[in-house]
C-alpha positions as CSV (number, residue, x, y, z in Angstrom):
1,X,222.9,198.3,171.0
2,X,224.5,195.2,172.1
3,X,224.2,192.0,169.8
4,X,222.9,190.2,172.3
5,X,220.2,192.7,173.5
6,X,216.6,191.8,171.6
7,X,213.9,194.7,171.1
8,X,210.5,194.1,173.7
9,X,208.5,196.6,171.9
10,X,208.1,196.5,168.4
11,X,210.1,199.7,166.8
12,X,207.2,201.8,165.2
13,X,207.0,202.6,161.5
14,X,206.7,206.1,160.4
15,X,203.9,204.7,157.7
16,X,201.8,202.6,159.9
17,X,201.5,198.6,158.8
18,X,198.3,197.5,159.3
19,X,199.7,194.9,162.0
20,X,201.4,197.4,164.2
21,X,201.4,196.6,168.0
22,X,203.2,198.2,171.1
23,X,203.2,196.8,174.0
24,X,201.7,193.4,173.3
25,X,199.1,194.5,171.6
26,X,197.7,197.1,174.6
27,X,197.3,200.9,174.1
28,X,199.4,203.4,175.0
29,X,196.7,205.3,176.7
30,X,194.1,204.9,178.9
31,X,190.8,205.0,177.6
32,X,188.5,207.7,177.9
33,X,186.1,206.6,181.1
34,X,183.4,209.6,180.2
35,X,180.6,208.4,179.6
36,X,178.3,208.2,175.3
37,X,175.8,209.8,175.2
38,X,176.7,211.7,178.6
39,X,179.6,213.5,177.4
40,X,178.7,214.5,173.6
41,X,175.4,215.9,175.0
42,X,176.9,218.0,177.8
43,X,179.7,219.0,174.8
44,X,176.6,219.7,172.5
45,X,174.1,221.4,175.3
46,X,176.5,223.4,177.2
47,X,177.9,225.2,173.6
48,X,174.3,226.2,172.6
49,X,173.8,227.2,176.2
50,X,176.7,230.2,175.6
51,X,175.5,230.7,172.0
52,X,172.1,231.4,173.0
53,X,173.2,233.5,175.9
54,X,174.2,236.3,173.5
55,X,171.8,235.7,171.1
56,X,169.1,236.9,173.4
57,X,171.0,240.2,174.7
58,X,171.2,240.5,170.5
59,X,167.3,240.0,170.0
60,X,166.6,242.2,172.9
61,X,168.7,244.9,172.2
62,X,166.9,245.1,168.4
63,X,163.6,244.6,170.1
64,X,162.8,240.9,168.8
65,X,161.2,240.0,171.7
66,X,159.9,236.2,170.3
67,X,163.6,235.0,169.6
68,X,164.9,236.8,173.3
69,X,162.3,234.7,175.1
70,X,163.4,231.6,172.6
71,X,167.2,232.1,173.3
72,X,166.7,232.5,177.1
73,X,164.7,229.5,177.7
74,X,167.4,227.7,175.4
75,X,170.3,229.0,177.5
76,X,168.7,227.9,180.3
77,X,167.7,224.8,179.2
78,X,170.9,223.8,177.5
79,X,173.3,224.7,181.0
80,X,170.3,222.5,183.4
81,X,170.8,220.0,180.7
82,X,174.6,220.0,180.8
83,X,175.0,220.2,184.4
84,X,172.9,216.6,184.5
85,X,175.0,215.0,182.1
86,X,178.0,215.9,183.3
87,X,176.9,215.1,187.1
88,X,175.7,212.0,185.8
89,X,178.9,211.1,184.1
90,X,180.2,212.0,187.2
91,X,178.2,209.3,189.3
92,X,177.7,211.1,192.4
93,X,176.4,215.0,192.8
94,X,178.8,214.6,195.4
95,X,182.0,214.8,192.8
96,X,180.6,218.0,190.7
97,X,180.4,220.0,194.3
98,X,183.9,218.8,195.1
99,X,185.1,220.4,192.0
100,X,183.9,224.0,193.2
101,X,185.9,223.8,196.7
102,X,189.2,225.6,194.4
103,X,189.8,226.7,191.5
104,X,192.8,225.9,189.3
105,X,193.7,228.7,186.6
106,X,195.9,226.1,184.7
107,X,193.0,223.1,184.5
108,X,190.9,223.3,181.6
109,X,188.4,221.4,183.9
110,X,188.6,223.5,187.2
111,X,187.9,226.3,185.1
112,X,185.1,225.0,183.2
113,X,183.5,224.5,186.4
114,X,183.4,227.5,187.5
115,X,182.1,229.1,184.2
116,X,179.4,226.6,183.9
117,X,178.4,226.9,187.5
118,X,177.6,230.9,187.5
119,X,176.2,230.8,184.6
120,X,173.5,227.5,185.1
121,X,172.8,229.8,188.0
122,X,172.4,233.1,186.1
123,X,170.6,232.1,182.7
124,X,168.1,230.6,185.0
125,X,167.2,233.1,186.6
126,X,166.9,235.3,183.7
127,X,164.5,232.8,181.7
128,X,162.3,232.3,185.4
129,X,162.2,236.4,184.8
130,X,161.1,235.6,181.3
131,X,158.5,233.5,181.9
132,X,156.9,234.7,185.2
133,X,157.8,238.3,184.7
134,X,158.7,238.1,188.7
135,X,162.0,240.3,189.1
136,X,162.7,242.1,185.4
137,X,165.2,244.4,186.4
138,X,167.1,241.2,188.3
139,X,166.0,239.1,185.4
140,X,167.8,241.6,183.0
141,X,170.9,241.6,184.9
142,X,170.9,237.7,185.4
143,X,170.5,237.7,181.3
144,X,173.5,240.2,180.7
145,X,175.9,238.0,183.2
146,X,174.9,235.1,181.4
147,X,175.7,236.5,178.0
148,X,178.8,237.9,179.3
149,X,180.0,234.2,180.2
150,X,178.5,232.9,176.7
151,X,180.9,232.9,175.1
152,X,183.6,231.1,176.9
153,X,180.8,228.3,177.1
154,X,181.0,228.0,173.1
155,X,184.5,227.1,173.7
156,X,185.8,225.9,177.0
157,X,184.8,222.3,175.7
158,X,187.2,221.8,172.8
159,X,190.2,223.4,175.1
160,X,189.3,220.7,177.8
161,X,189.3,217.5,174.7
162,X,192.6,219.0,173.2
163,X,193.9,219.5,177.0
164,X,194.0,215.9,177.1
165,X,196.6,213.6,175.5
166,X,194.2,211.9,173.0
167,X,196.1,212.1,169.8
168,X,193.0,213.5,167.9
169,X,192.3,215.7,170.4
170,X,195.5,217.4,171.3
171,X,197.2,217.9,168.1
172,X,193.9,219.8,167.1
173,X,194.4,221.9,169.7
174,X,194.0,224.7,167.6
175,X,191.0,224.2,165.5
176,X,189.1,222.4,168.0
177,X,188.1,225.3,170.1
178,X,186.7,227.5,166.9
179,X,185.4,224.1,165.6
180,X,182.6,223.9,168.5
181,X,182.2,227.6,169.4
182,X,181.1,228.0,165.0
183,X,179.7,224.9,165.8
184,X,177.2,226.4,168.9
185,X,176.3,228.9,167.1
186,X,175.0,226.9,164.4
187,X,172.8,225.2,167.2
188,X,171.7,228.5,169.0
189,X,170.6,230.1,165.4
190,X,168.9,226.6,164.4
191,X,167.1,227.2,167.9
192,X,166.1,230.2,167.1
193,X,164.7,229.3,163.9
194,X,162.9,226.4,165.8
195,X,161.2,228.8,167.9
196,X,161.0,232.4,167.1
197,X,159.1,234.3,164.6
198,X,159.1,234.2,161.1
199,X,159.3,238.3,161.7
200,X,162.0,237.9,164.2
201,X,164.5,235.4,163.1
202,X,167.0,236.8,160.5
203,X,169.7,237.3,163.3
204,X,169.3,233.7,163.8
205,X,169.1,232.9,160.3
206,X,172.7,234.6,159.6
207,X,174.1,233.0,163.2
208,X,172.9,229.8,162.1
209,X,174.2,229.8,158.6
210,X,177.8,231.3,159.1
211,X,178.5,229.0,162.8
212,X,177.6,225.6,160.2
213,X,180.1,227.4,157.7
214,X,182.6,228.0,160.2
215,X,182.3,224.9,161.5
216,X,182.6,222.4,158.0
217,X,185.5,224.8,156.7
218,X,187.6,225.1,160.2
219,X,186.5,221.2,160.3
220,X,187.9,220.0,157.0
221,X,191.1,222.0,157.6
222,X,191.3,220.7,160.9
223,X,191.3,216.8,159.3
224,X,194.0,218.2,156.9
225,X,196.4,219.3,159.0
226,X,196.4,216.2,161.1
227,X,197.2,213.9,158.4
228,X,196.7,210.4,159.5
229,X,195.3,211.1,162.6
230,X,192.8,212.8,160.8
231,X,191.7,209.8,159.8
232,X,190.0,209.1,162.8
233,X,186.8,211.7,161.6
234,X,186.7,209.4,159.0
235,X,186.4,205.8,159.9
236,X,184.5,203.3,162.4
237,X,181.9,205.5,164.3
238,X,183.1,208.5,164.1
239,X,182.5,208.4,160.5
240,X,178.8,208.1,160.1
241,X,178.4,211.2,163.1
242,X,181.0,213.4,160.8
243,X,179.2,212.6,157.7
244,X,175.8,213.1,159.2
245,X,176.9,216.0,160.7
246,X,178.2,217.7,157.3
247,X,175.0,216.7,155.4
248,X,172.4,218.6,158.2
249,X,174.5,221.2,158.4
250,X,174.6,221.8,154.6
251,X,170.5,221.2,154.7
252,X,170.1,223.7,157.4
253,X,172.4,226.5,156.4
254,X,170.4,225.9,152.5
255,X,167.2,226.7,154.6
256,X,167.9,229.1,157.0
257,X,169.6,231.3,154.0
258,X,166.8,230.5,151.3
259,X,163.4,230.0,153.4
260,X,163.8,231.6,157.1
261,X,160.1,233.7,156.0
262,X,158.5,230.3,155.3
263,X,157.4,228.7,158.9
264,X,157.6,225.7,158.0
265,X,160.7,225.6,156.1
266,X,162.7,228.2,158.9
267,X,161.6,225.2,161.8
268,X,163.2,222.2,159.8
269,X,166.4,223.9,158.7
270,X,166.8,224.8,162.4
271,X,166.2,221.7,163.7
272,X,168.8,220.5,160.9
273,X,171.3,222.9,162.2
274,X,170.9,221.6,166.0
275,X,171.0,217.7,164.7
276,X,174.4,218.5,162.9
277,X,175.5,220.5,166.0
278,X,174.5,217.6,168.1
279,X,176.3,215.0,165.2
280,X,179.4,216.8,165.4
281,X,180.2,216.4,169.3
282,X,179.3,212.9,168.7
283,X,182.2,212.6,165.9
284,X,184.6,214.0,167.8
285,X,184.1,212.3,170.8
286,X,184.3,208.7,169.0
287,X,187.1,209.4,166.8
288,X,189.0,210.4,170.2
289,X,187.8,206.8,171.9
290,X,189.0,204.9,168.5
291,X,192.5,207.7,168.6
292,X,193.0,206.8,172.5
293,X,192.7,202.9,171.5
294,X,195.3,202.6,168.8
295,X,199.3,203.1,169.5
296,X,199.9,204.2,166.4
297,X,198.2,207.6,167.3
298,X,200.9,208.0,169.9
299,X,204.4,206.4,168.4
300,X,203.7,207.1,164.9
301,X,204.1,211.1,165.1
302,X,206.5,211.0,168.1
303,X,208.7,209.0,165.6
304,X,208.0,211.6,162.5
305,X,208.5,214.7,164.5
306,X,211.5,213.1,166.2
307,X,212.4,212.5,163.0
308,X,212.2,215.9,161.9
309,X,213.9,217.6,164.7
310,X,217.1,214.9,163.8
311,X,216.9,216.5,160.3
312,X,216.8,219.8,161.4
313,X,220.0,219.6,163.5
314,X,222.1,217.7,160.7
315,X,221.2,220.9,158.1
316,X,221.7,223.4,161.1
């Protein structure tokens, strides 16, 4: 570089100074424009949509009719409610029809549409069966399509956040995914809990349980691995909704294991399990908001991995 040339942008650190600005102080990124609480809800709603999808093929299959009629009603319930936030994030029905008109195999988003869009359409169905007993055999059928799409609904969220170029979100590209599917589960067996039978609810007990323990281990591994972007989980907002999220977890997955026969005691670990559930898509999506805001997400690990890559060629 020529004497006389003078750096514009600050050259970033590989350890971060507390003063560190790029581009005059303005982020990298753009900001996230989804909508709080649209978004989180439609991440939380549409994941225990999938997770109870399955769970009531499960119930009905072992002849627990109680936690079938709970799951249905909660898969519809959760897609209705995920299709309304994420229309109203959208601002216009209008925009969510527009999305249907192709589908894009290589868009996260496109093809989220079109798995949320069948199966809105067939878990309703199947819990209007449920309730009215109008239609069984359709009803039935409606129910298996529905749990046959469930479990790309657990999931399809997290690959559409690390699809993006959020630091937090992207480099957790391969946690994130397991992160909310465990972490649906957790919500569809603390729904069952919630509203099955004390005589019916082990399968939601054990669902429960194990997607809350999936979901703190893959979690803290997850905040690990991405060193100090992981710090995102643990400051500002995003802190209180991680934290929250580990303690109802930890209550529910104590209850559902130790007191599922206990009415009482089976209803508040569930609904413990569906708060952390909820507290969870909350974390993640304001530690990507506070991620998107700060340059230091971005330059920081492009200069380390650069950095790397230089050190690999010298030894080479």
């Amino acid at each position: 570089m020529s004497r006389r040339e003078q750096l514009v942008v600050p050259r970033a650190e590989v350890t971060p100074a507390p003063d560190f600005e790029s581009y005059y102080g303005r982020p990298i990124l753009k900001q996230p424009t989804w909508k709080s609480p649209d978004v989180p809800i439609y991440l939380f709603s549409g994941g225990l949509a999938g997770a109870s999808a399955v769970l009531a093929e499960f119930a009905t299959a072992t002849g627990r009719t109680s936690l079938a009629r709970t799951a249905r009603i909660g898969a519809a319930a959760g897609a209705l409610v995920g299709v309304g936030c994420l229309v109203h994030d959208l601002g216009r029905p209008a925009r969510f029809l527009r999305m249907l008109r192709v589908i894009k195999p290589t868009s996260p988003l496109s093809v989220g549409t079109w798995i949320l869009s069948p199966f809105s359409a067939l878990s309703t169905a199947a819990a209007v069966s449920q309730l009215t007993g109008i239609a069984p055999a359709l009803g039935r059928a409606a129910s298996l399509g529905a749990a046959v799409l469930g479990p790309a609904m657990t999931s399809y969220t997290g690959v559409l956040l690390a699809d993006t170029a959020v630091p937090v979100w992207h480099d957790a590209h391969r946690e994130l995914p397991v992160v909310f599917a465990a972490s649906a589960c957790s919500a569809a067996g603390g729904l069952g809990l919630v509203g099955a039978a004390v005589r019916d609810n082990a399968p939601a007990a054990r669902l429960g349980a194990l997607g809350a323990t999936v979901e703190l281990a893959v979690g803290a591994v997850m905040e690990r691995r991405l060193g100090m972007i992981g710090e995102r989980y643990r400051a500002g907002r995003a802190r209180g909704w991680m934290r929250a999220a580990r303690v109802l977890s930890v209550a529910g997955i104590a209850g559902a294991l130790a007191g599922r026969r206990n009415r009482a005691v089976s209803a508040v670990s569930g609904l413990a399990l569906l708060a952390g559930s909820l507290a969870t898509r909350f974390g993640v999506f304001e530690a990507g908001k506070a991620s998107a805001a700060d340059p230091r997400d971005v330059v920081v690990p492009q200069r380390a991995r650069l950095a790397a890559r230089q050190s690999q060629s010298v030894t080479a």
